[in-house]
LOMI-805768 format. One record per residue: residue in one letter; x negated, y, z negated of N, C-alpha, C in turn. Coordinates in steps of 0.1 Angstrom, whole numbers, plus 5000, padded with zeros to 4 digits. Atoms other than C-alpha are relative to their C-alpha. Example, Ala and Ser with C-alpha at 12.3 -4.5 7.8 and 13.67 -1.06 7.14 Angstrom:
A499149885000487749554922499150125000
S500949895000486349894929500850114992
//
This chain:
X500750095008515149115104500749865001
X499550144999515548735109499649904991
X500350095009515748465085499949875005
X500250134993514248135097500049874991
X500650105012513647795078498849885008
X501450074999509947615082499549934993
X501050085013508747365065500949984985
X499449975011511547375042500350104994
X499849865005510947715036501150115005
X499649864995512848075036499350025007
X501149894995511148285063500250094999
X499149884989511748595071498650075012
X500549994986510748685107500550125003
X500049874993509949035120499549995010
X500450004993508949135149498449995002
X501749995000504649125161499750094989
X500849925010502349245136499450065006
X500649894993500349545145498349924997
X501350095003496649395149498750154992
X500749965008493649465125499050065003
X501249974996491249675135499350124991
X500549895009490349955103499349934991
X501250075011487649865082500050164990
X500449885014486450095050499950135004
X500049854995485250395068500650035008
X499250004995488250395088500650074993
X499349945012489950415058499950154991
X500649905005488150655041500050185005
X500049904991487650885075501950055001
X498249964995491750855081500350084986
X499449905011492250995047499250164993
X500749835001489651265041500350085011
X499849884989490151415074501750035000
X498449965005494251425067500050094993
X499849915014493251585036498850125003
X500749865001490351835045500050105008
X499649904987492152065067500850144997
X499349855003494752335061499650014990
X500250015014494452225023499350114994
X501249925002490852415023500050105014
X500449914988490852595057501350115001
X498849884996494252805055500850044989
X499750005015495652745019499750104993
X500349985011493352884996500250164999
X499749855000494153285005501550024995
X498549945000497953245004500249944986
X499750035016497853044971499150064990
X500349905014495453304954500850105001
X499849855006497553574963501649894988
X499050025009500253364938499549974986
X500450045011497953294911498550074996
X500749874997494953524915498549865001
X501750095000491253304902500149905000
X499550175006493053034885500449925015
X499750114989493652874921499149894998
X501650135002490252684913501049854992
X499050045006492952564887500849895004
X499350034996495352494904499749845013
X500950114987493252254934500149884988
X500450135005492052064903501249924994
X498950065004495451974887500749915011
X499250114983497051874922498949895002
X501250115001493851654925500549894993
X499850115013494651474889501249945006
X499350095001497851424899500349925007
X499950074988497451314929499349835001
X501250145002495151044916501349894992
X498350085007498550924893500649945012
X499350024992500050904923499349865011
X501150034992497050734945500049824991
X499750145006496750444919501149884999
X498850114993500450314925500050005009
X500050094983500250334960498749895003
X500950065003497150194956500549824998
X499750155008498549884934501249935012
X498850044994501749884959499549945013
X500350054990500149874989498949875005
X500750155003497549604980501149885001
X498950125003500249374974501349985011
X499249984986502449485005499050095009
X500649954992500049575032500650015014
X499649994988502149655058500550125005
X499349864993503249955083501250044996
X499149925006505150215068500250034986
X500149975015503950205035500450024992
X498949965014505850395009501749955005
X498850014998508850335028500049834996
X499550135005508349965027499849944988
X500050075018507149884990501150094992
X499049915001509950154984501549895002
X498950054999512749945001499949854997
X500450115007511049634984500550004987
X500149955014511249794954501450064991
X498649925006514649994949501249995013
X498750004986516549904984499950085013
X500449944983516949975020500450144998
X499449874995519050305008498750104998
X501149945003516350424991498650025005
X501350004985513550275013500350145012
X500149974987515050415045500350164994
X500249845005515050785023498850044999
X501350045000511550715013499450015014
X500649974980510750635054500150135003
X499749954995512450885065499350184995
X500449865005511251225040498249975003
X501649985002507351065042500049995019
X499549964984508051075086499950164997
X499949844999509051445081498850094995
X501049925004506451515056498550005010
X501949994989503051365080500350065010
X499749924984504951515111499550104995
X499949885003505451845093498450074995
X501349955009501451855076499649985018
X500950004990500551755116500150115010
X499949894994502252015131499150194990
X500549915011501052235100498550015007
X501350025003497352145109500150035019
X500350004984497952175149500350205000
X499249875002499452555138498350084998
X501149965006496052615118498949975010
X500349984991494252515149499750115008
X500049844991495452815169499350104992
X500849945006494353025141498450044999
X501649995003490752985141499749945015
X500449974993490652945177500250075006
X500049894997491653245183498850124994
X501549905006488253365168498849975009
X500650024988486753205197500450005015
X499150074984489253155231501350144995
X498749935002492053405235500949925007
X499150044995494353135241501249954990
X498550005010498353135231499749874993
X499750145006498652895199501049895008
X498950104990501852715221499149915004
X501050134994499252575244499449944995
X501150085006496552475223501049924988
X499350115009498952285198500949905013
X499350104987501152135229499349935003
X500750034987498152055247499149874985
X501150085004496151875217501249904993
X499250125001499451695206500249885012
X499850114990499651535239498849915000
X501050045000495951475239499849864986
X499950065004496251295207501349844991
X499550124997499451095213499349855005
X500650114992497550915242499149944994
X500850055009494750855219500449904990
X498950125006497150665197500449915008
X499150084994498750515223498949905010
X500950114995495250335237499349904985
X500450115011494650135201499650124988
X500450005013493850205164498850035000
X501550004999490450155169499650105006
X500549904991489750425198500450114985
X499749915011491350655173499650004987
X500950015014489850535138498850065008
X501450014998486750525156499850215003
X500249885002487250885168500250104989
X499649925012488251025135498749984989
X501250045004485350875120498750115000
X500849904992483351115143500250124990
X499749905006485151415132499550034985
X500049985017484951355095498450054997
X501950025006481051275091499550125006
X500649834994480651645112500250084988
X499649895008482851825090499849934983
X500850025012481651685058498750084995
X501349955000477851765068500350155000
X499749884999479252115071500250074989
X499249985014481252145042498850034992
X501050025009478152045024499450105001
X500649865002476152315040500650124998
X498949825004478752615029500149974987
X499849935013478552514997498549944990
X501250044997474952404994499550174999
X500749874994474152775009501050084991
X499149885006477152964989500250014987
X500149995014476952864950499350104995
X500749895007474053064944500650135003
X499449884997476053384961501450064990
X498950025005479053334937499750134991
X499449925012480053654914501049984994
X498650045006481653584886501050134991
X498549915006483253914881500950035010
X498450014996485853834908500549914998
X498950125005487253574884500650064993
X499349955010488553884864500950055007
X499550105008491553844856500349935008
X500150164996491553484859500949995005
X499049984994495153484865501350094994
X499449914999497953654877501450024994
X498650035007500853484862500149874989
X500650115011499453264835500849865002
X499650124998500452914831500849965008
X499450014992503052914852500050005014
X500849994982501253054886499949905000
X500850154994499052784881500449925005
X499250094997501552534881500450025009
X499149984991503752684904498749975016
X500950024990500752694928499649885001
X500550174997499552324921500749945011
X498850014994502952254937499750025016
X500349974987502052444964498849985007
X501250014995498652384973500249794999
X499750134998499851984969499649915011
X500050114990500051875002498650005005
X501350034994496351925006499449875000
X500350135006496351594988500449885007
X499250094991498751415016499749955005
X500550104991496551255033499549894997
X499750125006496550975008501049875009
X499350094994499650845019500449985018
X500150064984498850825057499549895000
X500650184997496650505046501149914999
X498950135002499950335030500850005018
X498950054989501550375066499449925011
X501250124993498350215084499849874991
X500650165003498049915063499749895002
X499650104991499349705082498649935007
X501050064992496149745103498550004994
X501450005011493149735079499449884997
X501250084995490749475080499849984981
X500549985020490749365035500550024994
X499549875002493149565029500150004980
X499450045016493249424989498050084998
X501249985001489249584990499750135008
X499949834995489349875017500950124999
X498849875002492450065006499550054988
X500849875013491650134970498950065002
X501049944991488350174981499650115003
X499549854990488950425004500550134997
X498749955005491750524989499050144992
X501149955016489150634954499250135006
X500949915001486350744972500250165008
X499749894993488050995000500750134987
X499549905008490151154970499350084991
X500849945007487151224947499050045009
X501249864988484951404978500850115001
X498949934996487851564984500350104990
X500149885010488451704947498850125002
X501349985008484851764942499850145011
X500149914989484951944981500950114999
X499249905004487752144971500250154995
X499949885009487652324941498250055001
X500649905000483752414947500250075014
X500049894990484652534983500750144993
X499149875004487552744965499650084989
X501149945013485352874935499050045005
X501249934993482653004963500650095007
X498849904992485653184982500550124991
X499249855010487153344953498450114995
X501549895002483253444940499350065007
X500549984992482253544973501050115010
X499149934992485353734986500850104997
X499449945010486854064977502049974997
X498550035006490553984959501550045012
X499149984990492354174983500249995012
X499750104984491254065016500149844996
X499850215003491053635001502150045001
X499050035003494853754992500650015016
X499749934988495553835029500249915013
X500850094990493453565048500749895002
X499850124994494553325071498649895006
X500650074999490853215074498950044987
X500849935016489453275036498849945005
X501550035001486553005040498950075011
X501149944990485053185072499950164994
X500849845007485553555053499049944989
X500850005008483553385027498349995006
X501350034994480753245050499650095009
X499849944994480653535066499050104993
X500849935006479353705036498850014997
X501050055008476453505028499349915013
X501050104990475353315062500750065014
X500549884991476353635087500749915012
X499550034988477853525123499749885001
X500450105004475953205123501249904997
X499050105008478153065095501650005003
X498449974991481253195111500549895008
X500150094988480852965139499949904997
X499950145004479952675122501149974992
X498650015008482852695097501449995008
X499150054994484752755121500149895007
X500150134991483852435143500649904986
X499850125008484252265112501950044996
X498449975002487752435107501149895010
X499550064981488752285145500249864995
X499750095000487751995133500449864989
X499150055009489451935106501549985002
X499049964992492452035120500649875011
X499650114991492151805147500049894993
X500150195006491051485127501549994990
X497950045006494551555101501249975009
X499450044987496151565134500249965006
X500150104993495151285150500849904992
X499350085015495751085115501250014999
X498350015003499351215111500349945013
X499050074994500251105140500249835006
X500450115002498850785138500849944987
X499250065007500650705105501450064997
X498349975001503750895106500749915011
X499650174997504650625135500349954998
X499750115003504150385121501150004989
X498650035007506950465098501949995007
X499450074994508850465123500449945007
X499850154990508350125139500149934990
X499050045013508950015103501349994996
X498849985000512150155101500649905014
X499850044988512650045136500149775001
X500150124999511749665128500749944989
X498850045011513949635096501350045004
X498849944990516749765117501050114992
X499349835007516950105096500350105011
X500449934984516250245132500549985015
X499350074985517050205165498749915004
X501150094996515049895177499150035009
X500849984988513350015208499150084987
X500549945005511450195182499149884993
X501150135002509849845170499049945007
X500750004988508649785203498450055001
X501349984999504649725210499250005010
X500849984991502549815239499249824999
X501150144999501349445255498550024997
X502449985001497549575258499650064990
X500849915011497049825231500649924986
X499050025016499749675201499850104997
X499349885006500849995193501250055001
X498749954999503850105188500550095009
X499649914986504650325221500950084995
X499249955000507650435214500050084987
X500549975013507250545176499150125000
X501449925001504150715187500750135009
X499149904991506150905215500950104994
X499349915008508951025193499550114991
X500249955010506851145164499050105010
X501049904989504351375192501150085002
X499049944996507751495205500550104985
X499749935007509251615170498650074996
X500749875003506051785161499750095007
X500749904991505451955192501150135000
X499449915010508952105179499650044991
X500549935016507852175146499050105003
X500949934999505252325155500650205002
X499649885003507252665159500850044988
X499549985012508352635123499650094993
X500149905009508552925097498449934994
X501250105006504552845078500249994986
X500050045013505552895042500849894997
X499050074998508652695048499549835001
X500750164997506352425064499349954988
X500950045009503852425034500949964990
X499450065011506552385008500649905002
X499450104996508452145025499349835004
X501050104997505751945033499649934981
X500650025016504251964993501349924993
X499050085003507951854982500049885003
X499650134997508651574999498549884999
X500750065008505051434990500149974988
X499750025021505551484952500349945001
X499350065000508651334957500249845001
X500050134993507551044976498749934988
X501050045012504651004949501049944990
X498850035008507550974924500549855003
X499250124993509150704943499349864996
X501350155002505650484943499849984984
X499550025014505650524906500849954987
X499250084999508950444899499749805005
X499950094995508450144922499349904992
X501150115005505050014907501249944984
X498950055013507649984870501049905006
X499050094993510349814890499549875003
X500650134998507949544906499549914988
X500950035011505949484873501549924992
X498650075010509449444850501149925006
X499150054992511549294877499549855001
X501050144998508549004871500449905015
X499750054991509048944905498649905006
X501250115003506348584907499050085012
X501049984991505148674941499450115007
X500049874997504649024938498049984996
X500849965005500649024940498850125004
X500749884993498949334942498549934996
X501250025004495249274943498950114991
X500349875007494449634931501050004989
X499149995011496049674896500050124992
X499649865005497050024876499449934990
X500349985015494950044845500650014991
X499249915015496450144810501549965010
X498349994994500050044828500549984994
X499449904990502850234823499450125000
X500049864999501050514814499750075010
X500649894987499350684847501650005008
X498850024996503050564861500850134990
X499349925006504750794833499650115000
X500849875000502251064835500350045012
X499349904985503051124871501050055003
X498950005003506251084870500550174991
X499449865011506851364839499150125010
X501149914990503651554861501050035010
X499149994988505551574894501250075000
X498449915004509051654881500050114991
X499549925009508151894859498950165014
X500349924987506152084893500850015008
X498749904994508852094913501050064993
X499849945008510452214881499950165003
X500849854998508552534879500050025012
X499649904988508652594917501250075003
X498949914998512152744918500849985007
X498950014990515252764936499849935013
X500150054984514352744972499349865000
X500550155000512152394963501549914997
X499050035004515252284949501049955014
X499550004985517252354982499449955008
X500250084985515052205006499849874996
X500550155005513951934983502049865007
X498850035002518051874982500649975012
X499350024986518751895019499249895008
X500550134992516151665031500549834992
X499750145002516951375007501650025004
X498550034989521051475022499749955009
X500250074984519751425059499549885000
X500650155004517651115045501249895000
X499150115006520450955029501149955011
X499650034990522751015060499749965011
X500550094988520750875087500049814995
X499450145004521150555066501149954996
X498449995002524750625058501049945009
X499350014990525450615090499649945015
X501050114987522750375113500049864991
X500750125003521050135086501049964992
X499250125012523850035060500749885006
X499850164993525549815083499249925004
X501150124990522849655100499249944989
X500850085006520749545069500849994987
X500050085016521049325038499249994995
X501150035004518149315018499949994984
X500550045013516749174984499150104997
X501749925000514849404966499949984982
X500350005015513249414929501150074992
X498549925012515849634913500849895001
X499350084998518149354922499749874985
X500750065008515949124903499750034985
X500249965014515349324873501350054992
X498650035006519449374871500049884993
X499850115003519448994872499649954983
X500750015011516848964841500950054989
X499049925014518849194817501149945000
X498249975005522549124824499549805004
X499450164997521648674832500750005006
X499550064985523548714861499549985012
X501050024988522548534895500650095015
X500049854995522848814916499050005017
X500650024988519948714940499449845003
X499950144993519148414963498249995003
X501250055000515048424964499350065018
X500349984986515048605002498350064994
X500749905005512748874984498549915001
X501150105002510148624970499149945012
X500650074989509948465005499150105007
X500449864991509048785025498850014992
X501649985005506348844999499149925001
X500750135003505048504999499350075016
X500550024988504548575038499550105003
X500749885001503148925033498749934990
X501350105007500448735010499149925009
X501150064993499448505038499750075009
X501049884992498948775062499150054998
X500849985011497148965038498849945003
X501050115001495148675030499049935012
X500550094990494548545062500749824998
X499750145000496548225050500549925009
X499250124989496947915075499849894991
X499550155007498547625060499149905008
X501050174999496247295062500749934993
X499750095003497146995055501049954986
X499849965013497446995019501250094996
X499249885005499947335020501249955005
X498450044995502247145044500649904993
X499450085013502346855017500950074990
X499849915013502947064988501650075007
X499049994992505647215012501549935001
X498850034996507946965013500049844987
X500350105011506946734982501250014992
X499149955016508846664951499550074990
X500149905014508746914924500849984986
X499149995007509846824893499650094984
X500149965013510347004862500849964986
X499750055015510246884827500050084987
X499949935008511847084798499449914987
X500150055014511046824770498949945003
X501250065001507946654757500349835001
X500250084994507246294776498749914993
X501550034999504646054768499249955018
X500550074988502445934799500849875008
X499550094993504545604807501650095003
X499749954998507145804806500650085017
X499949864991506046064833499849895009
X500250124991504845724854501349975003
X498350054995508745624856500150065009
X499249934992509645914867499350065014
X501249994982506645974897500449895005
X500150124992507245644907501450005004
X498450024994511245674910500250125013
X500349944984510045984935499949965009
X500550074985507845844955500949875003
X499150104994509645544957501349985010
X499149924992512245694974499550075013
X500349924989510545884999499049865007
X500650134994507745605006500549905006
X498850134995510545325008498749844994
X500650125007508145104983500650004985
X499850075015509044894951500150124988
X500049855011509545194921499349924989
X500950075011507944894897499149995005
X501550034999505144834921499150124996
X500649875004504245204919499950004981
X500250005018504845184881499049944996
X501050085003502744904878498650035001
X501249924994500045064899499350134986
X500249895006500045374875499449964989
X500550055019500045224841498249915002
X501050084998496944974858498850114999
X501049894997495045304869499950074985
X500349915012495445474836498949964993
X500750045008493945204816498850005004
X501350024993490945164834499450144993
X500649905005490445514829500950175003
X498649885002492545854819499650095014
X499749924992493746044846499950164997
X500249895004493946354827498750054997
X501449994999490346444832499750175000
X500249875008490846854824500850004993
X498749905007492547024796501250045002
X498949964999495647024800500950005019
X499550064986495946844838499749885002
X499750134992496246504852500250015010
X500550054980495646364885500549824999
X499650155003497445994882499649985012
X500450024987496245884917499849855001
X500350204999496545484929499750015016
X500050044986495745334963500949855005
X499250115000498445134978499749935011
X500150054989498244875000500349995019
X499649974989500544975027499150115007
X500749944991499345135058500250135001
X500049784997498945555066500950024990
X498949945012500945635034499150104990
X500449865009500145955015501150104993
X498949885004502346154993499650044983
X500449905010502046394962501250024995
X498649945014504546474932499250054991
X500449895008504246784915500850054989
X499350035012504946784881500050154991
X500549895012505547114852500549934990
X499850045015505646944816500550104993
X500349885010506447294795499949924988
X500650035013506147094766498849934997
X500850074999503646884775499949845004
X500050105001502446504783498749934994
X501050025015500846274756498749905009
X500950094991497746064774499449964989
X500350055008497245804750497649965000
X501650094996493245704767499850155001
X500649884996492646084772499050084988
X500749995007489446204757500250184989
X499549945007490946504742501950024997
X498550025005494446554725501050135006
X498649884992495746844745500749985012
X498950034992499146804760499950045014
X500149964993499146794791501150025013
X498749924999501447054812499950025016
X500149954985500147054852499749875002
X500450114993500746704867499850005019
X500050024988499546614902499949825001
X500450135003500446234907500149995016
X500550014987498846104940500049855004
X499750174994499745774960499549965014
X500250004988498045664988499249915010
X501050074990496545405015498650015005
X501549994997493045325022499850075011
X500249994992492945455054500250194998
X499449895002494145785037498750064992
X501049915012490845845018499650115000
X501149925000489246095030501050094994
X498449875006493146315025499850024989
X500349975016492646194993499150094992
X501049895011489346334980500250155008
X499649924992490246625004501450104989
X498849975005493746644982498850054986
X500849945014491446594946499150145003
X501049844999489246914960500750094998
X499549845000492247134964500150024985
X499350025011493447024931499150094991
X501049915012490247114914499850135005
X500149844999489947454927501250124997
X498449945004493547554920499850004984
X500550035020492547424882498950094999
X500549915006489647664882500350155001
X499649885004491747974879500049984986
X500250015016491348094846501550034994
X499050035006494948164849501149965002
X499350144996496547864859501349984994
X499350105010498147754828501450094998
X499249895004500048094818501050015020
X498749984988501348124860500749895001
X499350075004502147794858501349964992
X498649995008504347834828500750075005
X498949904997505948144841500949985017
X499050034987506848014875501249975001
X498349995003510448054884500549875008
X499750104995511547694889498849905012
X500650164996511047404912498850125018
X500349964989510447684942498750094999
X500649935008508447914923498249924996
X501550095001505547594912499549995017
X500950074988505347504949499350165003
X500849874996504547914958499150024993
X501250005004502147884932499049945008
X501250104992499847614949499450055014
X500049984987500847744985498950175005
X500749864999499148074977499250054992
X501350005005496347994957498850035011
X501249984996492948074964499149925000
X501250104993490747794981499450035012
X500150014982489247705012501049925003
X499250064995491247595036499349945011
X501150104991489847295062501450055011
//
């Protein structure tokens, strides 16, 4: 990470940005197909034999909480839309140690759900091909490395494909299987009362994972303050809704002791009720579920680490972008490689380990959204915002930890060893190599009034805003840029505030500080400058040639405009000085002015802006057109 100065400003300078090419159903497709694969295709046998009927239960709980969870990433990733997602509004939010723990367990967990889903693969094509799982997982990890490694697009767009198959499918199995449902294999409901349930939510969790594969693509989404929640919303409620009636047609359609057995429950169910046929089709739709979470993981586990990789949590060659595709090559490489290990991992081992370090990482985003919010960090702006906030934040939070609670010992232990190996790959790569500002820093500062941090933080976000945004500085932004800023703690009248604009500009212009004075007070009388509620626009035209300049004023108490047609103080000056030849700048300048003044909430960011640097990143990252 490099810190540059522009225009006056902090930068901070990373390496290329990953280019935009995911739109809504991109969105939508990369996260449903993440999530509608083992979840429903391999899951629902091995978590009724822990909880018996109540699994129906158990889907819909992990659903809720998953939605707790879904709305801070949601709020986080709006407002940081960049590759590697929880790791980086994570190491925004609580620090690089924590970030590069964050990176490093949500890497393990999408590897570990893609090797999971390349495993579940073999399974169900072994009902058509007698071919060794090794190969067919080897062979479709390589297949969809390269896929990744020719663009974003070739791969959204193929995932796209997959979803809208296995959807239409989905539909028809449970379309054709409600009416078949008996509801006396819901007796007894369950096998270990309240506790199964739970303990199973836990486990049946990571069906839900394929949320946080959007926060690691953000980067490249096309809106992203419009197609991530979005997306985000509507893939997680198909998803419930596909869920628990697939697993409430399984359990009423299947006898108890083979569902507890099955490594392919939804094909014993369609089996019962739509004969060889539905076998075939379920299974195609199995395949290609499978594949599309598979493609997805390895599409955004990557990118966490060419994130790591570009904050120098990583080794750099891991930042590194393919000239013709921009993709991360190397990133993409590694993470194909560790899963095509994984892939001979123990399966219960993989499912819980996988469900952990989601929760966990859900936790984290939770945490974080409180951190950003109370740390009132100015340029933190998510465009998606948490409802009712703290509560869905506290609800997840006590939710979450009180499920890996109830799972027991061995969650405990692996939960414990992965944040160890976490913490030591940063222990012992990233703590030397980076320094970073993060909101905890900031929300120390607030409590204890000590200055503690220097504003890097603020900057980085400011420049994650105009990404975002699409913002290019015009004219106007590079003024404001490098203008005077002044701020006034005490209340002023209007000749006053004229002294002190004109002892600015006068200085910078290299004109008379009384001719400017004289100018002001002349312009007032004619007619008041303060022409909104609570803003002024003092603006003269000077004689000298090509001259244009701007002073930007905060009153907090106010300034008194004796000719102004109402009596409210006024607290947002813009005083404007400038040469005929400068007119068009001018009414060009008054346009930004007035569209910056019709936020409704001008007045309140205004006051809260942190200083002289704080007013100008107000203006610089407003919402206008830009010429």
């Amino acid at each position: 990470m490099l810190t540059i100065i522009i225009d006056g400003e902090t930068v901070i300078a990373n390496s290329k940005n990953l280019k935009k090419e995911l739109g809504l159903i991109h969105v939508f497709a990369i996260a449903t197909g993440a999530m509608v694969s083992s979840g429903i295709f391999l899951l629902p046998g091995l978590a009724f034999a822990k909880t018996g009927p109540s699994v129906v239960v158990s889907y819909f709980i992990a659903g809720m909480l998953a939605l707790t969870g879904l709305i801070s990433v949601a709020e986080l990733v709006t407002a940081m839309p960049k590759a590697g997602g929880d790791y980086y509004y994570v190491s925004r939010g609580m620090g690089p140690a924590v970030g590069s723990i964050a990176g490093t367990l949500a890497w393990f967990a999408l590897s570990l759900k893609t090797a999971f889903a390349l495993v579940g693969i073999s399974a169900f094509t072994d009902l058509f091909f007698d071919i060794p799982f090794q190969v067919t997982g080897l062979s479709l990890c390589l297949i969809f490395v390269i896929l990744n490694l020719f663009g974003t697009r070739h791969a959204g767009g193929f995932q796209v494909v997959f979803v809208l198959a296995l959807l239409a499918i989905m539909v028809f199995f449970i379309v054709s299987g409600l009416p078949k449902v008996s509801i006396d294999n819901f007796k007894p409901f369950s096998f270990n009362g309240t506790t199964g349930i739970i303990f199973t939510a836990g486990f049946v969790f990571t069906s839900y994972g394929g949320l946080l594969k959007i926060s690691g693509i953000a980067e490249e989404v096309r809106d992203p303050g419009r197609n991530i929640p979005l997306g985000m919303i509507l893939s997680l409620f198909v998803t419930i809704v596909a869920y628990s009636l697939m697993v409430f047609i399984t359990v009423g359609t299947v006898d108890s002791n083979q569902l507890s057995s099955s490594l392919t429950p939804i094909i014993d169910s369609a089996e019962t009720f739509l004969g060889k046929p539905g076998v075939w089709a379920i299974g195609i739709a199995a395949i290609l579920a499978f594949i599309s979470t598979a493609n997805a993981g390895i599409m955004a586990a990557s990118r966490y680490l060419f994130a790591m990789g570009r904050d120098g949590l990583a080794p750099e060659f891991l930042k590194k972008t393919n000239r013709k595709f921009e993709t991360p090559h190397w990133a993409i490489v590694i993470t194909g490689l560790f899963i095509s290990a994984a892939l001979f991992a123990k399966l219960d081992i993989l499912i819980e380990a996988t469900s952990l370090v989601m929760i966990s990482g859900y936790i984290l985003s939770c945490l974080c959204v409180i951190i950003m919010r109370e740390s009132d960090i100015q340029n933190y702006h998510p465009i998606f915002k948490t409802p009712y906030y703290p509560l869905p934040q506290i609800a997840g939070i006590l939710g979450f930890s009180y499920i890996i609670l109830e799972m027991g010992h061995e969650a405990y232990l692996i939960i414990l060893s992965l944040l160890a190996f976490s913490f030591m790959i940063y222990w012992f790569y990233g703590r030397k190599k980076i320094t970073q500002e993060y909101a905890l820093m900031h929300l120390i500062q607030k409590i204890t009034s000590k200055k503690i941090v220097s504003g890097t933080l603020e900057s980085e976000l400011k420049q994650v805003i105009r990404e975002r945004d699409s913002i290019v500085k015009d004219n106007f932004d590079k003024m404001v840029s490098v203008c005077p800023v002044i701020d006034l703690e005490k209340s002023i009248n209007a000749d006053e505030l004229f002294s002190i604009t004109s002892e600015a500009l006068a200085e910078r212009l290299g004109i008379d500080q009384d001719k400017l004075l004289k100018l002001f007070r002349e312009r007032e009388e004619q007619c008041s400058t303060a022409i909104i509620p609570g803003i002024a626009i003092p603006h003269i035209v000077l004689e000298e040639s090509n001259t244009f300049d701007i002073v930007v004023v905060r009153a907090k108490q106010g300034v008194t405009f004796p000719c102004s047609d109402n009596n409210e103080p006024v607290k947002i000056i813009f005083a404007i000085a400038g040469s005929i030849e400068k007119r068009t700048f001018h009414l060009q300048t008054l346009a930004n002015i007035a569209q910056i003044a019709s936020d409704g909430k001008i007045f309140d960011n205004w006051l809260d802006a942190k200083g002289e640097q704080g007013i100008r990143d107000l203006i610089l990252l407003s919402k206008r057109l830009r010429s």
